[in-house]
N, C-alpha and C positions, 0 to 999 in steps of 0.2 A: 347674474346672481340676484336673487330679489334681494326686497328689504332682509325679509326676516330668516333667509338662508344663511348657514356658514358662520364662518369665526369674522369672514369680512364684512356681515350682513351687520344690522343691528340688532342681534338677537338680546344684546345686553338691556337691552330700553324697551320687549316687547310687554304690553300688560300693565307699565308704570303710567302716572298722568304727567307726564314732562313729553312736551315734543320735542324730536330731535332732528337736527337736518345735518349731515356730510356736504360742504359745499365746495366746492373746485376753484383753484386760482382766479377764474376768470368769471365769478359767481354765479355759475349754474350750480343747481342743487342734484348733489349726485344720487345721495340716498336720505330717504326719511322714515322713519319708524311711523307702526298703525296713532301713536295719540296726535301725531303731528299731523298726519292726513285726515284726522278725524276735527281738530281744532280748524283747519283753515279749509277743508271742506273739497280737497282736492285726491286723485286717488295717484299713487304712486307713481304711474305713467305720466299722469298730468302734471306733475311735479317736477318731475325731472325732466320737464318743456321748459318750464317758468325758472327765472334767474332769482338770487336774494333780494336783490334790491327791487324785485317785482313784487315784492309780499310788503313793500316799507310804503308808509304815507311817504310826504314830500317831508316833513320834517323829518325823516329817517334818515333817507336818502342822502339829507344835507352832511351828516355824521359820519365824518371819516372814521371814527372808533369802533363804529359797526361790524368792521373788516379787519381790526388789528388788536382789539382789547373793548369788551364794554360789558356793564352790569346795568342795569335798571328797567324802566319801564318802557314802554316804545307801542305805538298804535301798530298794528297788523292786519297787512288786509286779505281775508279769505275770498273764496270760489265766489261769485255774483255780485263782487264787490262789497262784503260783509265785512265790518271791520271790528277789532276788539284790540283792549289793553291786553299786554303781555306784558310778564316778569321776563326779559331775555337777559343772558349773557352768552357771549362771544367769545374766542380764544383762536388764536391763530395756531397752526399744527405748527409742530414743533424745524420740520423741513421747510417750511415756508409754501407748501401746495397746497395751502386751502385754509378751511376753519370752519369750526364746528360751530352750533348753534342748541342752545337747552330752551325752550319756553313753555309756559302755559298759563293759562285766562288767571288763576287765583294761586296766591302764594300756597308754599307747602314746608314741609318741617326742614330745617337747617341739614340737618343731616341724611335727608334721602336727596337732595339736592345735592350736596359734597360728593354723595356716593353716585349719584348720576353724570358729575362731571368726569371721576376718576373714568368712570365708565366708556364718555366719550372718548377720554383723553386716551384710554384705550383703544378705542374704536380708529379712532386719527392714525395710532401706531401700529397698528395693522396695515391701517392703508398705504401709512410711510414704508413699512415694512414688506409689502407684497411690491412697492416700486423701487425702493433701492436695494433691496435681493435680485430682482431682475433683471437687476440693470450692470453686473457686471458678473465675471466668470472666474476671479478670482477668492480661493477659498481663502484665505486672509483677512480679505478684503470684509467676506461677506460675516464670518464670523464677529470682527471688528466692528461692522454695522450694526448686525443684531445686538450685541452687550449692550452698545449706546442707545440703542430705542428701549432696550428694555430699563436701563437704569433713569429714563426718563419717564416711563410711563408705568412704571410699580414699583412698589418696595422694595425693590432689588439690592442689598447692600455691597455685594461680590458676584460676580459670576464665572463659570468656566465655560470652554466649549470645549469637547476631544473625541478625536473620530479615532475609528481604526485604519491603519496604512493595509498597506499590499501585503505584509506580512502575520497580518492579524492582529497586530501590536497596537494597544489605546498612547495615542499622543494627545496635547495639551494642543490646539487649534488656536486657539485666544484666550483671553484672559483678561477682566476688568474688577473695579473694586469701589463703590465709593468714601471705602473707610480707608482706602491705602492700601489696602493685603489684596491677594490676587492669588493666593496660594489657595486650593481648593481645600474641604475639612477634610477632619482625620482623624482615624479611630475605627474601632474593628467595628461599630456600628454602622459610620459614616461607608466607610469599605464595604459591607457584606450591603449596606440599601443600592451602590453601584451597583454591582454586581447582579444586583437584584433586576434592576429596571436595565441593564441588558440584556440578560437572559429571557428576562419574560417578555419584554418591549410592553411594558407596561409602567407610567411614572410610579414615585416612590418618594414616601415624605416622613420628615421624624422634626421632633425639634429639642435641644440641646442646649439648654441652659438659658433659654426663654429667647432661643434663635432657632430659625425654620432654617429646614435645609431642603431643599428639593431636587430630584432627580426627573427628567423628562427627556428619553430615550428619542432618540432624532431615526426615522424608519423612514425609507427611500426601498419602492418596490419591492413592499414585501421585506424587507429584511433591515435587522437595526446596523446603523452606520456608526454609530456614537452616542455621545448622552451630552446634556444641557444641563451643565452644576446652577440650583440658586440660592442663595442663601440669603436672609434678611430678619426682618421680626413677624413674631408672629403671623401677622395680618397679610403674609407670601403666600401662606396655605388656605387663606380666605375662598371661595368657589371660582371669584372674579378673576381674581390673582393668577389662580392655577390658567385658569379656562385660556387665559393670556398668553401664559409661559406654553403651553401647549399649544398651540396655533399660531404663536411664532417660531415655536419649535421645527412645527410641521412646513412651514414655509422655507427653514435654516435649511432642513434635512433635504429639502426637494432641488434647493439652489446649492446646494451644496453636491448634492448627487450629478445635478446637470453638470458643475464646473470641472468634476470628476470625470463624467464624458468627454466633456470640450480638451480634455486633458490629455484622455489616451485619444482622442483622434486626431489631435496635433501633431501628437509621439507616433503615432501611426502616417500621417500623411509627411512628416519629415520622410519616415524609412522607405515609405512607397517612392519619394522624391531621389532620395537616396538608392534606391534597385530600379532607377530609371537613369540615373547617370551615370552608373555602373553599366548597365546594360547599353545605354549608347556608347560607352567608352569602349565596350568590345565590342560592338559592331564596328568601329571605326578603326579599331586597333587588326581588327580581322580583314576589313578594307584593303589598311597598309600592310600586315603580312602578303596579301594575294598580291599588291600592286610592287611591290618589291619583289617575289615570286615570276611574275610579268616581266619586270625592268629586266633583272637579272637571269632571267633564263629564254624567256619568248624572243621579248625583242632583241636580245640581244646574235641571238640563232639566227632571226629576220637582215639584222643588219652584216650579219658576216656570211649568209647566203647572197643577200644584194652586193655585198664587196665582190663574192666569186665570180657573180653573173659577169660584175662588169669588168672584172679580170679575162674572163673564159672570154666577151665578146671581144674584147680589144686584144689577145692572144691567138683564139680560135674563131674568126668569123667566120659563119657560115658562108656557104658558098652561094647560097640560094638566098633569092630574095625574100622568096615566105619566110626560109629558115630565120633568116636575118629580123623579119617580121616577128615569127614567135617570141624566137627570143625577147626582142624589144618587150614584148606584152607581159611576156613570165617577167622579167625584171619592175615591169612595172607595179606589176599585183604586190611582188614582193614589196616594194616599197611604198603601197600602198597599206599592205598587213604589218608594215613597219612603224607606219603614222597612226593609222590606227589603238596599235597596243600601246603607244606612247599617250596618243589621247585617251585609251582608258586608265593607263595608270595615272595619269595627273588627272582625271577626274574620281577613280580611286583612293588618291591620294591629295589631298587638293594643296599642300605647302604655302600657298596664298592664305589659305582660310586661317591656319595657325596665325602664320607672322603678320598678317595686315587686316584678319578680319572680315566680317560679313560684307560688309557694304564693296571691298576692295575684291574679294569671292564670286561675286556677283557681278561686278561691273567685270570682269574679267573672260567669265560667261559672255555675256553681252557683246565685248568686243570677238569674239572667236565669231557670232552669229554673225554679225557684220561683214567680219571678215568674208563671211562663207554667201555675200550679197542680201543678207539682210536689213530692213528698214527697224529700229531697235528705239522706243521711244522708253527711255529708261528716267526717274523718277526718284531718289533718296534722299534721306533725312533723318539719319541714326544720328548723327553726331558723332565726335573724337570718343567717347567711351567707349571702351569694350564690352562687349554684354556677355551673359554666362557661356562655358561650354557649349552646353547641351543645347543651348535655345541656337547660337549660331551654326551648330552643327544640323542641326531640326530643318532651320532654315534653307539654307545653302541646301540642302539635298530635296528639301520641296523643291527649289527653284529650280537645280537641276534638273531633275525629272520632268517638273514642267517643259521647261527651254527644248530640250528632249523629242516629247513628246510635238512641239508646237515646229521641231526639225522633221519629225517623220510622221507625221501624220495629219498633220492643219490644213495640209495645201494652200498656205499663205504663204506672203511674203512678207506679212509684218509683225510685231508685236508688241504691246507693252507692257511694262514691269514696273512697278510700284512697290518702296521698300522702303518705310518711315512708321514714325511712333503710333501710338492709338491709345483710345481711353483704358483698353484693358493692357498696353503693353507693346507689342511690338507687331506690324501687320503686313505681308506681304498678297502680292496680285498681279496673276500672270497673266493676261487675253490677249487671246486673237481674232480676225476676223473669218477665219476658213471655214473649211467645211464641219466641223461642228458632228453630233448625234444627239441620237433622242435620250431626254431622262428613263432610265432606268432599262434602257438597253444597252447588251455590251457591244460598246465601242468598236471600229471596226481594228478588225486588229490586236484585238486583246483589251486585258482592261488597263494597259498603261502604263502601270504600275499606282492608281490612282490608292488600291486597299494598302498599299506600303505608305504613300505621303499622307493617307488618313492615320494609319497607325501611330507613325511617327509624331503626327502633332496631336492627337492627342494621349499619347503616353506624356504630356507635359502640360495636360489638361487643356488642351487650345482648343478651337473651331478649326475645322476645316469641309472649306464646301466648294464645289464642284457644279458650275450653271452652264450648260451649254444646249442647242437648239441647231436641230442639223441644218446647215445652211447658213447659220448664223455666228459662227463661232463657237470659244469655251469660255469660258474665265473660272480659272483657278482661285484660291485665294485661302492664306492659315493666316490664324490669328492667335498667341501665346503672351499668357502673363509673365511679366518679371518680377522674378523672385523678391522678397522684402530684402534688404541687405545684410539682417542679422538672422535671417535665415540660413544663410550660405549662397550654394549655388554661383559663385562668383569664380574667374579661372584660378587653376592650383598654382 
């Protein structure tokens, strides 16, 4: 924004003969109005290269009061190294980010001076005001800030803020006073100028027994949100005044709109959070129906067909050696379809992951692979805490699938797994060395089940990524935040 743009700009100081400089903590000069660029001979751009204490002789310089309070005269030096007497004073913003500067070559009347500072003093509170409105999301908060800038930088004697709720209904936001009261006016005049300056989004002013009352409707795209009560002396409905109350208004209404968003999208990503742990609870609850289904009807048929066989052969043995053969083979399959259903239902079902946990889930995997002669080079560091539901559930069923996948399809013999903290939360990593495929061809064999462990982590907002190079391997890998603890998301 230039100089002389906007309510942030120094519109207040264009056309007068007082130069004015906006200066930053750390004394670069942020903004300067045209008599300032015209006095030291520099042009806007040029200026806000150059620092404060780049405009001061050496006796300036020496002047710690330069920077925190000072009135009087001081050499200056302009563009080509031109130097001139100045009438300066200095004041430091009321926040402590900076301080403003009024000068010019030959003195001027007492009272366009006073009006020049109010002015800056304005200009400061804008600035204080467009950085501690941005700087947080709660509407309390920001109401409470606005009152204080404004009872510092105008004739404010009381103010109100009140918005409208979700039901259309005007509440009271904040509330300040410098007389003590905090109660907003009252009377069917006071009443019907509200009224007024909502419906039209236009402000509204009256004054009342030789006190200004002011109305400036707070509009957030397009549509009014609320109204800014002000009340003070006369000198509230001065041009200055208003021009103030209005462009911090307009700042309240924007940061106050935004906080409003940040509001419902919290309310909204709880409840997404919330139809995400719901939704993995019945998958998993749908898991244990099938695998209890399994237990108690399949394997259970498997193991009391295996008991017959080895009844019927130890009873009825065939007489023939094939016969004797078949049979052995049918007995065996059975009690292979037998081990089997038992191994999908405890992967189904996994009873470890409840009672002991991800890390114990995992490493249990692990030993089955060994079992089955694999080289398992495993790798953890959750620690004794329990972590949420849903993220250990998330987990463990990457893992599986991975482990899975790296049994029927790797053509390795080995693998490692990695299962410890990360800067966003918690990170898991599956690889091996086999035979691998190309990105963005399907795998041989199908795809995996790779679009299932993608879905899964991120319906919990994680990463999940998939590197593999045929001939070279895969490596799997999810990655999922943990929930803030007043969140929720912790087990029931």
């Amino acid at each position: 924004m230039g100089a002389e743009e906007g309510a942030g700009g120094l519109s207040f100081f264009d056309g007068c003969l007082w130069g004015v400089l906006a200066v930053g903590p750390d004394g670069s000069i942020l903004r300067a109005n045209p008599a300032a660029r015209g006095l030291l001979g520099y042009s806007g751009e040029e200026l806000e290269e150059r620092s404060w204490a780049g405009l001061l002789d050496e006796e300036g310089r020496t002047l710690r009061s330069l920077e925190d309070g000072f009135e009087g005269e001081i050499e200056l030096s302009g563009k080509d190294e031109v130097s001139f007497r100045a009438e300066v004073s200095v004041f430091e913003a009321a926040d402590g980010g900076g301080f403003g500067v009024l000068f010019r070559e030959a003195a001027g009347e007492d009272a366009e001076k006073e009006g020049l500072l109010e002015s800056l003093r304005a200009l400061m509170g804008l600035h204080e005001a467009g950085r501690v409105l941005g700087s947080t999301l709660d509407d309390a908060e920001i109401g409470q800030r606005l009152l204080e800038i404004l009872e510092r930088t105008s004739s404010l004697t009381a103010g109100e803020i009140s918005l409208y709720d979700e039901s259309g209904r005007l509440y009271t936001l904040s509330a300040a006073g410098k007389d003590g009261t905090q109660s907003p006016a009252s009377g069917p005049e006071v009443e019907s100028l509200r009224e007024a300056a909502l419906e039209s989004g236009e402000r509204q002013a009256l004054c009342l027994d030789g006190h200004a009352v002011l109305f400036v409707p707070l509009l957030a795209r397009g549509r009014t949100t609320g109204v800014l009560e002000a009340r003070g002396p006369r000198s509230l409905l001065e041009e200055r005044s208003v021009d103030l109350l209005s462009s911090l208004g307009g700042q309240a209404a924007t940061a106050l709109e935004n906080a409003r968003l940040y509001g419902t999208l919290a309310r909204h990503e709880q409840r997404l959070q919330e139809l995400v742990e719901r939704l993995v609870g019945v998958q998993e609850e749908e898991r244990r129906r099938v695998a209890r289904e399994v237990h108690d009807g399949l394997t259970q048929v498997m193991v009391a067909v295996h008991q017959h066989l080895q009844a019927f052969s130890r009873d009825c043995p065939p007489e023939s050696v094939e016969g004797r053969e078949r049979l052995g083979r049918i007995a065996e399959l059975v009690q292979k379809t037998t081990e089997d259903s038992r191994r999908i239902t405890a992967g189904m079902r996994p009873t470890v992951l409840e009672d002991f946990g991800l890390a114990a889930a995992v490493r249990l995997e692990i030993e089955t692979l060994r079992e089955e002669g694999w080289r398992v080079a495993y790798t953890e560091d959750l620690g004794e805490e329990r972590l949420p539901e849903t993220v250990e559930i998330t987990l463990y069923r990457v893992a599986q699938e991975a482990l899975t996948n790296v049994r029927k399809h790797a053509l390795a013999d080995s693998v490692t797994v990695l299962l410890g903290r990360s800067e966003q939360g918690l990170r898991l990593e599956v690889r091996d060395r086999g035979r691998g495929f190309e990105p963005g061809a399907a795998p041989e064999g199908g795809s995996m089940g790779l679009p299932g462990m993608q879905d899964r982590v991120e319906l919990l907002g994680g990463e999940f990524l998939v590197e593999s190079r045929r001939g070279s391997g895969t490596r799997v890998s999810a990655e999922v935040s943990l929930p803030a603890p007043e969140t929720g998301g912790g087990r029931g």
